[in-house]
C-alpha positions in Angstrom: -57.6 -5.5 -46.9 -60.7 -4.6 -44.4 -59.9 -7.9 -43.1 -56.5 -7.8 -42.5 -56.6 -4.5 -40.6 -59.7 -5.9 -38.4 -57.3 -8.9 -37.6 -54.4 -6.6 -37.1 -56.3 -4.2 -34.6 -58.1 -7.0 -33.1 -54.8 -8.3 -32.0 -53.4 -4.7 -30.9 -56.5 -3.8 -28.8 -56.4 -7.7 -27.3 -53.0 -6.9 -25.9 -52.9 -3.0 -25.3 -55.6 -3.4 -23.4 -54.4 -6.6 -20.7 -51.2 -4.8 -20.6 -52.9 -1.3 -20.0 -54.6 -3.4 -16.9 -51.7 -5.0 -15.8 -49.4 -1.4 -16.0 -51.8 0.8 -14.2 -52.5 -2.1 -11.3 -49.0 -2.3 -10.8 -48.6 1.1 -10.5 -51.2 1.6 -8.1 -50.5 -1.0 -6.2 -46.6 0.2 -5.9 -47.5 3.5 -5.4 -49.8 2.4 -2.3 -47.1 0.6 -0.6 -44.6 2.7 -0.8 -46.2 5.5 0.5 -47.9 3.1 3.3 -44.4 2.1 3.5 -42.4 6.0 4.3 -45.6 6.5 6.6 -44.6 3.6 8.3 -41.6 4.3 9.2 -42.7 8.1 10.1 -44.4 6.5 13.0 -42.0 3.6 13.4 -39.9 6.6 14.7 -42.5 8.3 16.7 -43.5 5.2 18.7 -39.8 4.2 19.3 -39.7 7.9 21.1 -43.1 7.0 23.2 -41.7 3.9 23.8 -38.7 5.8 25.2 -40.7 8.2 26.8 -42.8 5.9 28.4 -39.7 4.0 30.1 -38.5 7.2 31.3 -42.1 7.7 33.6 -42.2 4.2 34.5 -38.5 4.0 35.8 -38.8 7.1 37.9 -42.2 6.9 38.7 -43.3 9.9 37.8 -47.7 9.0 37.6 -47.1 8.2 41.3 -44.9 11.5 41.9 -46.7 13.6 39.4 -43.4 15.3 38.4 -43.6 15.5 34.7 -41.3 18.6 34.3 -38.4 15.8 34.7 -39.3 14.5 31.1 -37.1 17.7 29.9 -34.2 15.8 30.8 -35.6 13.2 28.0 -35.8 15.9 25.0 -31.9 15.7 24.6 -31.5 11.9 23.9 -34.4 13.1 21.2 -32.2 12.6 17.9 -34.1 14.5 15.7 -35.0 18.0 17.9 -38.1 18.8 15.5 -39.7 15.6 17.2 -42.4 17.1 19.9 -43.6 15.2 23.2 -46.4 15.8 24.5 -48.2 13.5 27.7 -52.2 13.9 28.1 -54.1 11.9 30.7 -57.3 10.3 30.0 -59.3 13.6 31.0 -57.7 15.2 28.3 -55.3 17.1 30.7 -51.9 18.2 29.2 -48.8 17.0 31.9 -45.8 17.7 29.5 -45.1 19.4 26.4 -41.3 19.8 25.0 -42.4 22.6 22.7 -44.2 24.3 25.5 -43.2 25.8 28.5 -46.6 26.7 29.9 -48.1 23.6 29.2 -50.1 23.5 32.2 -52.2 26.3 30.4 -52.9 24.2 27.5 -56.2 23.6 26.4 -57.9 20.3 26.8 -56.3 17.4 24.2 -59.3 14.6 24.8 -61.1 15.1 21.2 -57.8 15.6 19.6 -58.3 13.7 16.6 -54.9 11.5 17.1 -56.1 10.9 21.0 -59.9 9.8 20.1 -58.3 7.1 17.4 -55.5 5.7 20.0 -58.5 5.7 23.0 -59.7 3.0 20.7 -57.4 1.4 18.8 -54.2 1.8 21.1 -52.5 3.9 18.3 -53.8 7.1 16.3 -52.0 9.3 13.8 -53.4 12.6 12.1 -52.1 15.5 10.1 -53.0 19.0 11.3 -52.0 21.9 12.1 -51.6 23.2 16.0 -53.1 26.0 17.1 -50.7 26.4 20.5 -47.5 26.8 18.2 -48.8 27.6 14.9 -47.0 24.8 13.1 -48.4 21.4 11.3 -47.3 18.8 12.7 -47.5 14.9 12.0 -49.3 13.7 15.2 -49.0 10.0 16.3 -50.3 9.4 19.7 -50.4 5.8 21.5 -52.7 5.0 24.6 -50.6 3.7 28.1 -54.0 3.2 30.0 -53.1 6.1 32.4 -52.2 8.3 30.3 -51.6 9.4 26.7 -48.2 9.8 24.8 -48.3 11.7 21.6 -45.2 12.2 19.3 -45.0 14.5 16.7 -42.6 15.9 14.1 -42.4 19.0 12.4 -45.1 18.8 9.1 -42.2 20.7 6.8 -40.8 20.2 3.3 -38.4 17.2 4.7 -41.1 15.1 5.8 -43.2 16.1 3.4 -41.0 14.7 0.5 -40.1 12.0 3.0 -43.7 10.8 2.8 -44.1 11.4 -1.1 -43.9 8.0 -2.8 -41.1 8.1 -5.4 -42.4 9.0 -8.9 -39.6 7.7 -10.4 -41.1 4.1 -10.8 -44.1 5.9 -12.6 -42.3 7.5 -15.1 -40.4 4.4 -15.4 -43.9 2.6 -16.1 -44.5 5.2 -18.5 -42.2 5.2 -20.4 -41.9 1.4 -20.5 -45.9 1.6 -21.5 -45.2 3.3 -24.7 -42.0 1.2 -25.6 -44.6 -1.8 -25.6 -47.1 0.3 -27.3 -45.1 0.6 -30.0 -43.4 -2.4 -29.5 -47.0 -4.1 -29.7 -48.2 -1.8 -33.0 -45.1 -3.0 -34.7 -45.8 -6.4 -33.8 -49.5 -6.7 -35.0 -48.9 -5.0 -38.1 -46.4 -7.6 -39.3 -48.2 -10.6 -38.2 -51.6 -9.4 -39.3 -49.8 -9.0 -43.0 -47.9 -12.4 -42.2 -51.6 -14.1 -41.6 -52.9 -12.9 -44.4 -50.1 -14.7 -46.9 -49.2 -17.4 -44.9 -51.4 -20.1 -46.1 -51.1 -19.3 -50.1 -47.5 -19.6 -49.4 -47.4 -22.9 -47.0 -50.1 -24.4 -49.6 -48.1 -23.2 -52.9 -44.5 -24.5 -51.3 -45.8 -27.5 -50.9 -46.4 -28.1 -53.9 -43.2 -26.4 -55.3 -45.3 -23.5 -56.8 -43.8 -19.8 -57.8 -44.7 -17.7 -55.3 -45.8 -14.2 -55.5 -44.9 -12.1 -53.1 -46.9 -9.0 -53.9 -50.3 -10.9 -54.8 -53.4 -9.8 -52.2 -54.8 -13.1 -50.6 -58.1 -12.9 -47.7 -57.9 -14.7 -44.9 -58.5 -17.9 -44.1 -58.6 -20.9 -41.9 -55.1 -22.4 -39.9 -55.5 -25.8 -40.5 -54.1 -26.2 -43.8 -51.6 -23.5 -43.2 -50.4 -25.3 -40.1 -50.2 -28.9 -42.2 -48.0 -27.1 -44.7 -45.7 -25.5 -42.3 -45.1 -28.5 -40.1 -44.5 -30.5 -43.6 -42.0 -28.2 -44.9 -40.2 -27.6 -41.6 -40.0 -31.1 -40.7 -37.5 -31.3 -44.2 -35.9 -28.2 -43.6 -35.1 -29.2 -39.7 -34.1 -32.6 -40.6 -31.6 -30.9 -42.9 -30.8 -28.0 -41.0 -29.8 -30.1 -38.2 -27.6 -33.0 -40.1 -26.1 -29.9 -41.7 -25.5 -27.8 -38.6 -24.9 -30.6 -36.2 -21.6 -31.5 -38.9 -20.3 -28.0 -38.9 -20.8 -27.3 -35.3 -18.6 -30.7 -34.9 -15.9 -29.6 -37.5 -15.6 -26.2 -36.0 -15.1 -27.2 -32.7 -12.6 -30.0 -33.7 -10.9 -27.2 -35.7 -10.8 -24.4 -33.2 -9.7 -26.7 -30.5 -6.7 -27.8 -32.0 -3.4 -26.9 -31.4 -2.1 -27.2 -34.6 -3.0 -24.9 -38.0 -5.3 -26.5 -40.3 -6.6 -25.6 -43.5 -8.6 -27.0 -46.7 -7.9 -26.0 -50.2 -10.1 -26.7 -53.4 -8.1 -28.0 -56.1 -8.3 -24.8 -57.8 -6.1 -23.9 -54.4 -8.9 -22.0 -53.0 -9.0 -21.4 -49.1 -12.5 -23.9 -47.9 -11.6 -23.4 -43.9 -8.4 -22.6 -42.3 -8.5 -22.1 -38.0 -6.6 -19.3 -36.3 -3.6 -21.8 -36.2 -2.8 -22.0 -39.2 -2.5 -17.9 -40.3 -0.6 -17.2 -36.8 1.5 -20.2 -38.4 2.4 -19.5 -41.8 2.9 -15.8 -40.2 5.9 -16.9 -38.1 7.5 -18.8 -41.2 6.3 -16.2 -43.2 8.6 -13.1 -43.7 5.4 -11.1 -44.9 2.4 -10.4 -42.8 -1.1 -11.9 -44.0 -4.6 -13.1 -43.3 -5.0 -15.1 -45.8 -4.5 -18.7 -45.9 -3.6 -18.7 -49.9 -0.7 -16.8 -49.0 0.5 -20.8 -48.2 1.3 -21.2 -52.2 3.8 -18.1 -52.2 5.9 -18.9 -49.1 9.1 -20.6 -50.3 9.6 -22.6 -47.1 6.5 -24.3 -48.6 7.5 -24.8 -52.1 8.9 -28.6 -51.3 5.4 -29.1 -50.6 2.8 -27.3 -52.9 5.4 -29.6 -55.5 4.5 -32.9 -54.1 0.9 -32.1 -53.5 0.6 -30.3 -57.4 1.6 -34.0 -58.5 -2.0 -36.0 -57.1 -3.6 -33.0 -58.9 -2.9 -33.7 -62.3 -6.3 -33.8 -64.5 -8.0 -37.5 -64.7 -5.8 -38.5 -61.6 -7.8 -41.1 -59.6 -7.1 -41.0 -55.8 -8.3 -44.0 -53.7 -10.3 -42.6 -51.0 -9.2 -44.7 -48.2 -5.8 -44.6 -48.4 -5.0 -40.9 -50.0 -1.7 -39.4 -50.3 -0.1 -38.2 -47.8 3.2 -35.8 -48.2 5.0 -34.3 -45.7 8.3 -31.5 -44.9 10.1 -30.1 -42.1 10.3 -26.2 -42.0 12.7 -24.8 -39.2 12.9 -20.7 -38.7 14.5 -18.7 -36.0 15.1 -22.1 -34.0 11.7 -23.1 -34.3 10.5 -26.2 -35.8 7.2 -27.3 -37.9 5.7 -30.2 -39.3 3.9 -29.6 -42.4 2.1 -32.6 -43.5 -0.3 -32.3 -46.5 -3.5 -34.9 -47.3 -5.1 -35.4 -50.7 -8.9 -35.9 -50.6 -10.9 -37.8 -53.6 -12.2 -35.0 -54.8 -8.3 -33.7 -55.2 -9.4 -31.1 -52.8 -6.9 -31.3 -49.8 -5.5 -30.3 -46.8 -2.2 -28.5 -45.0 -1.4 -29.3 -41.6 0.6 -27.5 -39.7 2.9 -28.3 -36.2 5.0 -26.5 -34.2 7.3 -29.1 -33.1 10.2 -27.3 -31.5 10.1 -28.7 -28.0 10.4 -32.1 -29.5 12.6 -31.5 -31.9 14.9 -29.4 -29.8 14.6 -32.1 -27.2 16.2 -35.1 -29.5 18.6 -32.5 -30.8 19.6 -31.9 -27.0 19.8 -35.7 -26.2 21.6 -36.1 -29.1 24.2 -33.9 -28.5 24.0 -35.0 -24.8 24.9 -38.7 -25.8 27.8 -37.3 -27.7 29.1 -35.1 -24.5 28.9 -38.2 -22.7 29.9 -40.5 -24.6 33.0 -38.0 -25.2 33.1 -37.5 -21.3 33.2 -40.7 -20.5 36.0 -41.7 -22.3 38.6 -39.8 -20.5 38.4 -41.4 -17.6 37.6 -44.9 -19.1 40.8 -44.4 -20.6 42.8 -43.6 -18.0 41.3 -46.7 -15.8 42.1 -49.1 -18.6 45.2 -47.8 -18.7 46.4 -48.0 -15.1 45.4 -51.4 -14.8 47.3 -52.2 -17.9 50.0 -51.0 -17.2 49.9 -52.8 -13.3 48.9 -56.3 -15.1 51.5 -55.9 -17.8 54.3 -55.2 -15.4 54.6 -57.9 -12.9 58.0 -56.5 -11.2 56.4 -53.0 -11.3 57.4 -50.8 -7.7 55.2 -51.4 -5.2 55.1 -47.8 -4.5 54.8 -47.0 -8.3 51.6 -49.9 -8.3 49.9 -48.1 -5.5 50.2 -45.0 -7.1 48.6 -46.2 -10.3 46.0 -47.7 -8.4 45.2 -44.6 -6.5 45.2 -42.6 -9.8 42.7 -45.3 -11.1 40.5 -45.1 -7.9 40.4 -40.7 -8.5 38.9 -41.6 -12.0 36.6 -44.4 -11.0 35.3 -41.2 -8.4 35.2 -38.9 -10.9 33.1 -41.4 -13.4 30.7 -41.8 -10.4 30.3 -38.4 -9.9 29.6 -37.9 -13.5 27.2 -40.4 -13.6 25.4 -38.9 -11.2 25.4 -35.2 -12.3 23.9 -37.0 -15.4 21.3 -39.1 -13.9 20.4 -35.8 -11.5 20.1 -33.9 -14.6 18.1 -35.9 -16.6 15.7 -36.5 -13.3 15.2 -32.6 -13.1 14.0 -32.6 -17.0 12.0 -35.6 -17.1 10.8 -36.3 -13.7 10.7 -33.0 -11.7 7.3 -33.7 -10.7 8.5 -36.5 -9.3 10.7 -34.7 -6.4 8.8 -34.2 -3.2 8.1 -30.9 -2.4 7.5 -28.6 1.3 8.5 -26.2 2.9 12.4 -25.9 3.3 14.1 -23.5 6.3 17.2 -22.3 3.8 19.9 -21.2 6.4 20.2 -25.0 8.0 20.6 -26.8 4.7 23.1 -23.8 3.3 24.8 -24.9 6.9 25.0 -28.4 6.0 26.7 -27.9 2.6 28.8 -25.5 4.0 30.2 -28.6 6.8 30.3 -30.7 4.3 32.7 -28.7 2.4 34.9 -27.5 5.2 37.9 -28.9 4.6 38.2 -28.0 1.0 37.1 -24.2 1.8 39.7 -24.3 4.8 42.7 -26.1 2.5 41.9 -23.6 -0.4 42.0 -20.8 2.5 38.2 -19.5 1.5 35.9 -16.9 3.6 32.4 -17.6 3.5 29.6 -15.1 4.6 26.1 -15.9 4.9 23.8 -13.2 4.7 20.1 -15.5 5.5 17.4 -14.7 8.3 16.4 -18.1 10.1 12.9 -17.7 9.1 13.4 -18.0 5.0 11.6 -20.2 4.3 11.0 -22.0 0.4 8.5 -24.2 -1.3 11.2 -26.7 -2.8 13.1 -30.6 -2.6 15.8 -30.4 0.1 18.0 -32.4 -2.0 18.2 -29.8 -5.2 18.2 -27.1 -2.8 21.4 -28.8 -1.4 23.3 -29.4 -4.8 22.1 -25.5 -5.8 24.5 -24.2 -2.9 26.6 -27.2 -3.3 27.4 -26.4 -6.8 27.9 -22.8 -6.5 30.7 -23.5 -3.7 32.6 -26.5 -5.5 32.4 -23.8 -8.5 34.1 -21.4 -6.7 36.7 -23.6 -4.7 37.7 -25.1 -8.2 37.9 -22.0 -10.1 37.7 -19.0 -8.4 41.1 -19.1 -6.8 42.7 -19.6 -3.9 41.8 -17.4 -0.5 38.5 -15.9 -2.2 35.9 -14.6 0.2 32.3 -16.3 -1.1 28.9 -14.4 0.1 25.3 -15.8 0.0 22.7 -13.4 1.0 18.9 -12.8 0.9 18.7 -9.1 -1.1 14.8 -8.8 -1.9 11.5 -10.6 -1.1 8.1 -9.8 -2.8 4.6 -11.9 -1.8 5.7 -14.4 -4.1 9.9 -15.0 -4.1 12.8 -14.6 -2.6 15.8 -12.9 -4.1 19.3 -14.3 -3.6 22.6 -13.4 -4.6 25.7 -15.9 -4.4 29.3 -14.3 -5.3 32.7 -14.8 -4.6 36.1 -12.5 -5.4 37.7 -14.8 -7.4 39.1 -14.3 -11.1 35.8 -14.1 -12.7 34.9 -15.0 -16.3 35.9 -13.2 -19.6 32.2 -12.0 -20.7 32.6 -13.7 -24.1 31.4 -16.9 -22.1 28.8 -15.7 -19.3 26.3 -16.2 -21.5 26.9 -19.8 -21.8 28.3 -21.2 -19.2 24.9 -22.8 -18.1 25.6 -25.0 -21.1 26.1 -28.5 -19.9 30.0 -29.5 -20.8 30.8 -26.1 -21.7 34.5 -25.3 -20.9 35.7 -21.5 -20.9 39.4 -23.5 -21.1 40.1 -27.0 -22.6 40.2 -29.6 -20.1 39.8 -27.1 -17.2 36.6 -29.6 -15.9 39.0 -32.3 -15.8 42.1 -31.1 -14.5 40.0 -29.5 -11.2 38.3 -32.4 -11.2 34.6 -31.4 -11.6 32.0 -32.8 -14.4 31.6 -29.9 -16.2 27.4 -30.2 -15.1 27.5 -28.3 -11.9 25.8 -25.2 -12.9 23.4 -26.7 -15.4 22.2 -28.3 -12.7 22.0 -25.4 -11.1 19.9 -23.6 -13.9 17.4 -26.4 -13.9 16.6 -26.6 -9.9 16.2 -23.4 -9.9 14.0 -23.5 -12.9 12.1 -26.5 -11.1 11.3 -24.1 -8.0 9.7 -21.8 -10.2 12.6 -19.4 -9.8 15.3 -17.3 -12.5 18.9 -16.8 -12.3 21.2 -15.3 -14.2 25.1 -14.2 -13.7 27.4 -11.4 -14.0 30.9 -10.2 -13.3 31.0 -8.3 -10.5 33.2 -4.8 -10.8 35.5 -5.2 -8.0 36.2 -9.0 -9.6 34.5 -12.3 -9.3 31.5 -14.1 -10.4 27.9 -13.2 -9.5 24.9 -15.2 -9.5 20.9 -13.6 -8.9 18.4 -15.7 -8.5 15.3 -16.3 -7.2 13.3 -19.2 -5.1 9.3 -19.7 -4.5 7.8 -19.5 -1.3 4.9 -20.9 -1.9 
């Protein structure tokens, strides 16, 4: 025990004393310069004002002239008016004194202690108090050669705490002193009772020994404790670090997933299970949880737990490189997972877990897109085939009644193209959109090349068009979609808004970010049953109203997507005094 406490306070006093040394040369050291450092600019001050001074006599001359009351005129461009400015020749003779008006009467300034010090050293500075006013005053005097200027300010409470070095570093010290103190006492006790059963315990886990942890050993050497130690950690590292090195692997491969994974034990107890995989089984989950198990009582996960309770069946063997491998489909509220479950060896296993909605509403999407074409296409197909069987069929057939079937074949040829294209535009804004160049697009010339482009029709259906769009708009976007945006919205209204309906496109709102538009015309409107869908692609509010105006029934799906593409919303009402009305938005940038 004597020992141990003579290691222990052997270590303490080793260290409290170095970092008693080191605390109390710091803080005389700080306490030194900062004080050297406030007195420094004290006079920094003064000699900027004899500096000032002394350009004043020089510029007008006044040794020569010998007209010192002119430095009064100086004493105002004094900032601080407790500064004092007194002149002394080298006799000792006073020639100016701001504080004193009878300066001339002042006694001789030569042994002043401030004056002696600049005669030899060019610069002098003294505290004292002066007899002529009755104040103290901090002196600081500098030597011209011809003649002496001495700057002082008032010795009051401001400079005085000016001058004080800050104590708050010292208490700072302080109290950073008897953290470590303590810090330091706490330290040396535990090691010095560490020291003392260190060895017995490096030399008896070695060996695989029972330990004691109460039994009283002396002190000793550090060799064999160090042999032991290095020993034993060199297993436990090697371990540690194959152990940790795996985890730190899994973990990351887990948590960096998108999808929700968990591991079971075949007893179905949770191993693991990633963020994913709760926020997962919460969404198909009716009940809230936090707990992975909660899997085994969901029913959309019944089809599953079945086939994966069949590899668990007592004295089942499971090959360990190919294991089973079961897997569902669970869809809620429109969205779509993939649960796939994998039986290990050890008939532990795992649950993964996919949200697959964007693919799987995709091929739903193209699916029923193949069937609206292939349903779209048809009509017109038809009516070709058709015509020209009815002209090759029908060799005496009218000439006038052949060129009318012709013609009627030609209208759906267009109309095929057109809807070929609306398709192939379509699918290019979906698939490819990063493919569409994109810069900066003045709006009002390209809404004024659609608009030509569609004269006649707006002039034949007797339509008004108002453009409310300032020159400068500008939009980060493809010229091209821009164009079949406004494009669309007009052909829209010429077809089925009515005849002789006025059509307005204006700018409403900007923000840093967007411009707000707002396209509507006074036409019939739409019953509000269908507003919400008539972004749908094929979506008729009438049977066979695309086809009998002639359009492709993709016009404002094409529309939604652009806009979409140039990072903008729309949406569309009815507007109360009658027609359609469509808000959206366009990036600038």
């Amino acid at each position: 025990m004597l020992k141990q406490r003579t290691y222990q306070q052997r270590i303490f006093i080793y260290f409290f004393s170095a970092f008693t040394i080191f605390t109390l040369s710091i803080l005389t050291f700080q306490y030194s310069r900062e004080k050297e450092y406030r007195t420094g600019q004290l006079e920094n001050t003064l000699d900027n004002v004899a500096q000032m001074t002394n350009q004043f006599i020089e510029h007008n001359k006044l040794e020569k002239t010998g007209d010192f009351e002119e430095l009064d005129s100086i004493v105002y461009m004094i900032p601080d008016p407790e500064i004092r400015v007194t002149v002394i020749n080298p006799k000792g003779v006073v020639l100016f004194d701001s504080f004193v008006e009878e300066y001339s009467a002042m006694e001789n300034h030569l042994h002043r202690p401030e004056v002696q010090k600049a005669l030899y050293n060019e610069r002098g500075a003294n505290i004292r108090h002066s007899a002529t006013t009755g104040q103290d005053f901090y002196y600081y005097a500098r030597n011209y050669d011809h003649y002496f200027i001495r700057c002082a300010a008032v010795y009051n409470i401001k400079i005085q705490n000016f001058l004080k070095a800050s104590r708050v570093f010292i208490f700072f010290m302080i109290a950073l002193f008897l953290l470590m103190w303590l810090m330091l006492y706490l330290v040396t006790k535990r090691l010095g009772e560490f020291i003392t059963k260190l060895r017995d315990f490096a030399v008896r886990a070695g060996k695989e020994e029972d330990i004691d942890p109460n039994f009283k050993f002396p002190d000793s050497e550090f060799g064999d404790i160090q042999l032991q130690i290095v020993r034993i950690y060199n297993r436990l590292k090697r371990a540690k670090d194959d152990l940790s090195a795996e985890k730190e692997r899994l973990f990351n491969h887990l948590y960096a997933l998108n999808e929700g994974i968990a591991f079971f034990t075949i007893n179905k107890e949770k191993i693991l299970a990633n963020s994913h995989f709760i926020q997962y089984i919460n969404v198909i989950s009716e009940h809230s949880t936090i707990s992975a198990e909660s899997l085994f009582e969901i029913p959309e996960f019944g089809e599953l737990i079945e086939k994966i309770e069949e590899h668990l069946k007592p004295g089942l063997t499971i090959n360990p490189k190919n294991p089973p491998h079961v897997q569902i489909t669970v869809e809620k509220n429109e969205t779509y997972f993939r649960v796939q479950g994998i039986i290990f060896a050890d008939q532990s296993f795992e649950v993964l877990i996919e949200d697959i909605t964007r693919p799987e509403k995709r091929r739903l999407l193209k699916q029923q897109l193949t069937s609206n074409i292939a349903h779209e296409l048809k009509t017109p197909l038809a009516s070709i085939k058709g015509y020209l069987e009815t002209i090759l069929s029908n060799n005496n057939i009218p000439k006038e009644k052949m060129h009318y079937f012709i013609e009627r074949a030609f209208k759906q040829s267009e109309r095929l193209n057109e809807l070929l294209n609306d398709i192939s535009l379509l699918n290019n804004i979906e698939d490819a959109g990063d493919l569409f160049e994109f810069k900066q697009v003045k709006l009002r010339p390209l809404i004024n090349d659609v608009v030509e482009n569609l004269e006649s029709r707006l002039t034949k259906n007797g339509n008004q068009l108002e453009i409310d769009i300032n020159d400068k708009v500008s939009v980060y976007g493809n010229d091209s979609l821009l164009s079949s945006i406004f494009q669309n919205f007009i052909e829209n209204s010429i077809n089925y808004a009515g005849p002789k309906v006025t059509i307005k496109i204006r700018q409403y709102l900007e923000d840093e970010k967007y411009y707000f538009f707002s396209y509507s015309d006074s036409g019939k409107g739409v019953p509000e049953e269908h507003l919400t869908r008539i972004f749908e692609r094929f979506y008729r509010i009438e049977e066979g109203r695309t086809r009998e105006t002639g359009g492709t029934g993709l016009g404002l799906a094409i529309v939604k997507n652009a806009v979409s593409l140039h990072k903008g919303e729309i949406s569309v009402r009815n507007r109360p005094e009658g027609g359609l009305e469509f808000l959206f938005s366009l990036s600038k940038s």
